[in-house]
Structures are given as C-alpha cells and as structure tokens.
Backbone as CSV, one residue per row, in Angstrom:
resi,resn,N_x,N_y,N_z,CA_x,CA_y,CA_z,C_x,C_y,C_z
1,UNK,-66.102,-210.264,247.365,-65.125,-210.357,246.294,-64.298,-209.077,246.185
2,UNK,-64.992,-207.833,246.151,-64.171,-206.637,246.101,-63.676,-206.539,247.230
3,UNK,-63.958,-206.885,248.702,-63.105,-206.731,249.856,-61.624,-207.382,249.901
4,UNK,-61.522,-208.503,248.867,-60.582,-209.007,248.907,-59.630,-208.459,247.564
5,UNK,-59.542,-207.875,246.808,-59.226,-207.457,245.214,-59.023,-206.246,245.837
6,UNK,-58.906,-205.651,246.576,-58.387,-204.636,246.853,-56.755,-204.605,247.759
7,UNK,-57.120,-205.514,248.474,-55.841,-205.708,249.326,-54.502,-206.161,247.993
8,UNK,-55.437,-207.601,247.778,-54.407,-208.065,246.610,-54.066,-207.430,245.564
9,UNK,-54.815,-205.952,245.104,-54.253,-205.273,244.418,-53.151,-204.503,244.448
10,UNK,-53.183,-203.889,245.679,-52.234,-203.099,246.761,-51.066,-203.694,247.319
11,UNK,-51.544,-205.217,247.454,-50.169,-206.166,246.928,-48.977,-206.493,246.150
12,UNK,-50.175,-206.426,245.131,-49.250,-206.650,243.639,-48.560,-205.481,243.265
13,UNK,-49.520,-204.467,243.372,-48.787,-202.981,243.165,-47.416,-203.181,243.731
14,UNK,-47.462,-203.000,245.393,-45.869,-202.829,246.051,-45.036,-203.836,246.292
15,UNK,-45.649,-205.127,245.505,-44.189,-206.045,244.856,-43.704,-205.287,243.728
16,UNK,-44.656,-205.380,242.515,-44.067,-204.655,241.323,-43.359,-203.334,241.668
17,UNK,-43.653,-202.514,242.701,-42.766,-200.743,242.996,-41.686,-201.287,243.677
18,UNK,-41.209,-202.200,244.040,-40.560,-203.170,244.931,-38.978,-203.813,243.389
19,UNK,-39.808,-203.641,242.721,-39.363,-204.446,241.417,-38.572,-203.187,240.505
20,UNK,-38.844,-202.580,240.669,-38.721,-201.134,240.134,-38.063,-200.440,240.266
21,UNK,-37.803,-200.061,241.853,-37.008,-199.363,242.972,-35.592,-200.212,242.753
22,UNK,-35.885,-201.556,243.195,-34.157,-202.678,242.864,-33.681,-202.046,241.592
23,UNK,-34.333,-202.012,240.383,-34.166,-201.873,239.076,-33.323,-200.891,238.808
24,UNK,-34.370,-199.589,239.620,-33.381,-198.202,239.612,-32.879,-198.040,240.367
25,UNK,-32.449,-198.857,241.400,-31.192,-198.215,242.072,-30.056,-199.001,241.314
26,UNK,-30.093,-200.205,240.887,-29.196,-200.908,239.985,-28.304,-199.821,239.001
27,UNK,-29.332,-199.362,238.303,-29.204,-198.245,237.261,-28.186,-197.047,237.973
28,UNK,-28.897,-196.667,239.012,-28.180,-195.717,239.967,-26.579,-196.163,239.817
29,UNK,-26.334,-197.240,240.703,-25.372,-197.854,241.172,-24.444,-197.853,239.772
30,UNK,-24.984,-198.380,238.571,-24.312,-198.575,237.150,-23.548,-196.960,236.713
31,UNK,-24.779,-196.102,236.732,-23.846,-194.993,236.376,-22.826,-193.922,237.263
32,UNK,-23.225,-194.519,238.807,-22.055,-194.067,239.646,-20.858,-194.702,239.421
33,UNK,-21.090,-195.838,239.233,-19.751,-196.636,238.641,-19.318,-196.573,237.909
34,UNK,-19.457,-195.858,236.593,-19.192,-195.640,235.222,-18.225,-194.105,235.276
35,UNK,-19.101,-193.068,236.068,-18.638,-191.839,236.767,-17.384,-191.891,237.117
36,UNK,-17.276,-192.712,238.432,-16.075,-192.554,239.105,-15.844,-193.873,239.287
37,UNK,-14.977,-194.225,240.802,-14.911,-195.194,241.394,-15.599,-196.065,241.738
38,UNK,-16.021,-197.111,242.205,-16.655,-197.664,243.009,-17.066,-197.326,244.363
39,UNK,-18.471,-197.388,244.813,-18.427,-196.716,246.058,-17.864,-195.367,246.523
40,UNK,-17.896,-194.544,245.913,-17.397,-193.171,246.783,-18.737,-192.043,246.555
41,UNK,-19.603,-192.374,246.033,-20.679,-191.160,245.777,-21.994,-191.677,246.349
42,UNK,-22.459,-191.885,248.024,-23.798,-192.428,248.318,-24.993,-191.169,248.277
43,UNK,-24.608,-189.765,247.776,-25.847,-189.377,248.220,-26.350,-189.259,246.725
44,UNK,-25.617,-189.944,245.741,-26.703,-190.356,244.467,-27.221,-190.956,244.399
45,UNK,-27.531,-191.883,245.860,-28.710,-192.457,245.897,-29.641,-192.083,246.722
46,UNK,-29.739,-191.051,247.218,-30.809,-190.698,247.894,-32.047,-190.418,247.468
47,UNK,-32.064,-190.037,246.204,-33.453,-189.854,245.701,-34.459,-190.639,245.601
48,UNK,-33.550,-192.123,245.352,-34.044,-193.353,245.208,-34.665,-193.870,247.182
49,UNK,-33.986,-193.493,247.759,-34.329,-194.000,249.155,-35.664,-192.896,249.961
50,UNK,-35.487,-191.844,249.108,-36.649,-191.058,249.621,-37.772,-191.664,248.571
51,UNK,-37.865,-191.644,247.217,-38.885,-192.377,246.948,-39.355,-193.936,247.275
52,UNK,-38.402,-194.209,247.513,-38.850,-195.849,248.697,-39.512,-195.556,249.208
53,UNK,-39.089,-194.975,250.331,-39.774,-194.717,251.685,-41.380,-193.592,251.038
54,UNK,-41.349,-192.960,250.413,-42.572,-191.885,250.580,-43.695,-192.866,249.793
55,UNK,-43.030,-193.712,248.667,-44.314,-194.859,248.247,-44.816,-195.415,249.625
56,UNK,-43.930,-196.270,250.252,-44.177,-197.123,251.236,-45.180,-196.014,252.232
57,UNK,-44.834,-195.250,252.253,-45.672,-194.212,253.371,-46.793,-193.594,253.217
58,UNK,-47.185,-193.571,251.731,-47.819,-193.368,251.081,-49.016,-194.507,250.885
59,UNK,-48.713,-196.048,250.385,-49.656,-196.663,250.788,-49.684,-197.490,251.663
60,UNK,-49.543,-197.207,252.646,-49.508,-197.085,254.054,-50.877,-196.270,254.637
61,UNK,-50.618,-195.019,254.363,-51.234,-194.405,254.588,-52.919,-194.113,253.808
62,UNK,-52.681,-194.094,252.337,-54.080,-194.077,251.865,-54.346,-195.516,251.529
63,UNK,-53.902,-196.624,251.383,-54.601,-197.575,250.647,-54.760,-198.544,251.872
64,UNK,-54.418,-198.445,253.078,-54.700,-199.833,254.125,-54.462,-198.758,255.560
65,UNK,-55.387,-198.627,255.824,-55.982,-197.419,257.172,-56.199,-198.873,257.998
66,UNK,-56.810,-199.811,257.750,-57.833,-200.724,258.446,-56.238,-201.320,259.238
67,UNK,-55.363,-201.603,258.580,-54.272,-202.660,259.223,-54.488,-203.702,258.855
68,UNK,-54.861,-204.340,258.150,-55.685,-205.735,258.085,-54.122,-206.476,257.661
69,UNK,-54.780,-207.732,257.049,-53.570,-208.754,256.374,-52.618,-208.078,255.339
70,UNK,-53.288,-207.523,254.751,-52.721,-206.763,252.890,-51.496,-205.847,254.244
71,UNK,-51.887,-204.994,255.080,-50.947,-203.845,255.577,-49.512,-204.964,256.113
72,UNK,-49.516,-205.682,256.795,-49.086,-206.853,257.682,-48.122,-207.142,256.141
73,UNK,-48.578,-207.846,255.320,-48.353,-208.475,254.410,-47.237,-207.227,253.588
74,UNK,-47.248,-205.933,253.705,-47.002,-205.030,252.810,-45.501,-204.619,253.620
75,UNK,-45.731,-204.274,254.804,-44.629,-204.353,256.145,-43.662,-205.501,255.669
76,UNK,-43.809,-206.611,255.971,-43.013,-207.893,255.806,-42.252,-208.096,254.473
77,UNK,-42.781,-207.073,253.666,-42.468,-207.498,252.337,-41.055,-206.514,252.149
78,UNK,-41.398,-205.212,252.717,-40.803,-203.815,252.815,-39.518,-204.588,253.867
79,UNK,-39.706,-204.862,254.917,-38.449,-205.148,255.739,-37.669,-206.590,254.720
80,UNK,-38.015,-207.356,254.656,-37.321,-208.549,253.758,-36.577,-207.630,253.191
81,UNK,-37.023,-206.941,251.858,-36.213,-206.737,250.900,-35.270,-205.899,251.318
82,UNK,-35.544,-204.760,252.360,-34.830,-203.812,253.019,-33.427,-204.445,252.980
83,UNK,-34.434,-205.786,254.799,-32.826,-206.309,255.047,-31.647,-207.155,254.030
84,UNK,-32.787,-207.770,253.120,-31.720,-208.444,252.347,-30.583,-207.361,251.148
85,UNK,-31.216,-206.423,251.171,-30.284,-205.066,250.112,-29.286,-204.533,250.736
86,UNK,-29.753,-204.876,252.119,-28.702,-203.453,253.537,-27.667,-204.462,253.795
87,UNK,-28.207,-205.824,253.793,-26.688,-207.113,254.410,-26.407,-207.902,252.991
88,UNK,-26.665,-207.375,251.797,-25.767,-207.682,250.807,-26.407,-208.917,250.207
89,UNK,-27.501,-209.567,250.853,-27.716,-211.128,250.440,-28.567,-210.706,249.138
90,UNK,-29.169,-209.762,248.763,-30.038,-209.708,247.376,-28.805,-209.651,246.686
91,UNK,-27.724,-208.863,246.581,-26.283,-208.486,245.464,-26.199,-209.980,245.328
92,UNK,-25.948,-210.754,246.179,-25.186,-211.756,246.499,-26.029,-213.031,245.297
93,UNK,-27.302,-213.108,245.886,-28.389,-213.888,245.138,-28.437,-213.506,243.471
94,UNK,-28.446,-212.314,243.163,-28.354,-211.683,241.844,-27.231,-212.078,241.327
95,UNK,-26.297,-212.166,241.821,-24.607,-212.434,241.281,-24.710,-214.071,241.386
96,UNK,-25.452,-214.684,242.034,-25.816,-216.232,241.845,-26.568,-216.595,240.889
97,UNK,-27.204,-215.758,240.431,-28.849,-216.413,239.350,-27.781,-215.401,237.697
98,UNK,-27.278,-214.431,238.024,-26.232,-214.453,236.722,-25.066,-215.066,236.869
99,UNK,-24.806,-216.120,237.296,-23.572,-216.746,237.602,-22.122,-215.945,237.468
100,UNK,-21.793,-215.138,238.383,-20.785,-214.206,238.774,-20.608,-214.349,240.139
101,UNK,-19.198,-213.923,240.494,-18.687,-214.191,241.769,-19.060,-212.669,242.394
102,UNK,-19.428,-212.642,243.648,-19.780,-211.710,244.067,-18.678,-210.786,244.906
103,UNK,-18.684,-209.262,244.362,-17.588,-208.624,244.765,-17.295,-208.617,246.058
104,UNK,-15.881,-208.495,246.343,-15.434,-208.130,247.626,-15.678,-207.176,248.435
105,UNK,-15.743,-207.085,249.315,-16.073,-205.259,250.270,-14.176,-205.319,250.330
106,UNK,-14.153,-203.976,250.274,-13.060,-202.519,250.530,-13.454,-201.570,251.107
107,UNK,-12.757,-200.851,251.740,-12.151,-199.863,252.781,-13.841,-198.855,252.160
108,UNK,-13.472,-199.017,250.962,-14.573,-197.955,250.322,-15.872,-198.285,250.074
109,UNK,-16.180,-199.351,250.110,-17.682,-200.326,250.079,-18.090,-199.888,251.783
110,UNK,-17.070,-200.591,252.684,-17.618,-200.140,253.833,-17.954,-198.368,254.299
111,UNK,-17.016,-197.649,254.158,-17.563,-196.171,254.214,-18.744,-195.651,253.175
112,UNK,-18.860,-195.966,252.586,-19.957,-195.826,251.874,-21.148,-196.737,252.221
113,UNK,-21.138,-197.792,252.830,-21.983,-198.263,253.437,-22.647,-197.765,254.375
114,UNK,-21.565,-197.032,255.346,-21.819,-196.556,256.543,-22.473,-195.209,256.345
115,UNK,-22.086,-194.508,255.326,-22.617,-193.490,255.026,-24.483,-193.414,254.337
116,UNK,-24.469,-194.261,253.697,-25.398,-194.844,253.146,-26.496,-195.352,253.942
117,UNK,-26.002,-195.458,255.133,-27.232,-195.780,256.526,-27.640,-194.842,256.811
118,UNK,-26.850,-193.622,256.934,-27.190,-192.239,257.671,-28.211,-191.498,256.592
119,UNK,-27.968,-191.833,255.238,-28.764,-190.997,254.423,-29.994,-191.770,254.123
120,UNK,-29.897,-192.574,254.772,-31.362,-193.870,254.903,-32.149,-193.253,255.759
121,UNK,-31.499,-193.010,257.152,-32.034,-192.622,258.219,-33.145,-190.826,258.362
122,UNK,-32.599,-190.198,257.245,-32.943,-188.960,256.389,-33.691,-189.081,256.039
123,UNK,-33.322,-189.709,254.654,-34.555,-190.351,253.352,-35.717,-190.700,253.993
124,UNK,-35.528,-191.380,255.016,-36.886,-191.932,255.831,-37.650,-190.574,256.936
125,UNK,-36.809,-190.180,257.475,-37.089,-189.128,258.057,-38.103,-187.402,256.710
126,UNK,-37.104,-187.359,255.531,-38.000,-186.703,255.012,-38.931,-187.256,254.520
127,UNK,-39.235,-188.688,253.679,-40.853,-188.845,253.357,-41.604,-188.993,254.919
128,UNK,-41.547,-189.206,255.816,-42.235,-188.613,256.632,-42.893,-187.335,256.719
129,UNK,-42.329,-186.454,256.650,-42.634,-185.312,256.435,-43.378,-184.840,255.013
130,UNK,-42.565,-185.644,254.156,-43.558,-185.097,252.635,-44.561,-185.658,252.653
131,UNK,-44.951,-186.840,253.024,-46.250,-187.975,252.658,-47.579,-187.068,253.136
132,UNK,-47.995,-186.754,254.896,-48.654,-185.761,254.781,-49.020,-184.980,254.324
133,UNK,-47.991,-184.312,253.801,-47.841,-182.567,252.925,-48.598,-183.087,252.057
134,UNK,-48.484,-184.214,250.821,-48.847,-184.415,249.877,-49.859,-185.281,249.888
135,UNK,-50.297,-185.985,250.825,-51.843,-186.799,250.753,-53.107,-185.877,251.290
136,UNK,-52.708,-184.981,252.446,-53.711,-183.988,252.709,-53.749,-183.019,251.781
C-alpha cells in the first residue's frame, strides 16, 4: 500500500506545481502587459522557467531514483504541458473554455517567442546546475 501512495503522491504534487507554475506565469504575462506592450519583455519570465525546471529536477532527482511508472508518468506530464504552452494550444484551449477569440501573433509575439526559447534553453541549463548544489 505505501509502495504505491508514494508515487501517487509525487503525482499529484507535480500536477498541482504544474497548476501553479501556468497560474504564475499567467500573472507574469498580466503584469508585463499592463507595464508595457505586449510581448516585448521575455526575460520577466525567466524566473518562472528556472523554477519549472529546478522543481522538475528536483523531483526527479530526490523523490523517483528507481525510474519506475510515477518517474515515466511525471516526464510525460512535464513534456505535454511544455509542448502544449511552447505551440500555443494551452492559450488557445484557455481562450476556448473562457469563450474568447484567441489573439493573433505579430512581428512582436514572434520575437519574443524566439527569444523566449533561448532563455528556456538557460533556465534549463541553470537548474541543472542549482538542483545538485541544493539537494547535496
């Protein structure tokens, strides 16, 4: 019974941090928009993409060593939401379930997109580096 209540705990956890992360980057996104323009400021979200990644690396690392189903299960969950945030289909779905038409991309959605990969590619690159530092 406890072999299994553990995985599914570690489950539920990184749906709900999963739930959280969307939430605040929403928030993010709201007061960059309020700031300035639309799209012209991506490295205010970086904080948010390094704590993605250093949770994810994090239990990764201490809560599923074994690899089992729960790790498998935790992976699959992490890329879904990834890809559906990075190709627009979560905005898209959200702007469907509040019945709103979903914005257009501009000159400035795309550079900021593009930019927004590279500081992904970082973000991921430093919780790499912190997750160690901070679990040993």
């Amino acid at each position: 019974s406890s072999g299994l209540l553990a995985p599914l705990g570690t489950s539920i956890l990184s749906c709900g941090y999963i739930v959280v992360m969307v939430w605040y980057q929403g928030l993010i996104e709201t007061t960059c928009r309020r700031m300035t323009a639309a799209h012209i400021f991506p490295r205010f979200l970086f904080i948010y993409q390094v704590y993605y990644y250093q949770f994810w690396y994090m239990m990764l690392m201490v809560f599923t060593p074994e690899m089992g189903v729960s790790f498998w299960f935790m992976v699959i969950v992490m890329n879904v939401q990834y890809v559906g945030q990075n190709t627009g289909l979560l905005r898209r779905a959200v702007c469907a379930v509040i019945c709103r038409p979903a914005p257009q991309a501009t000159f400035f959605q795309t550079l900021f997109e593009s930019k927004l990969v590279i500081q992904d590619q970082l973000a991921d690159v430093v919780a790499l580096l912190m997750v160690p530092a901070v679990v040993t």
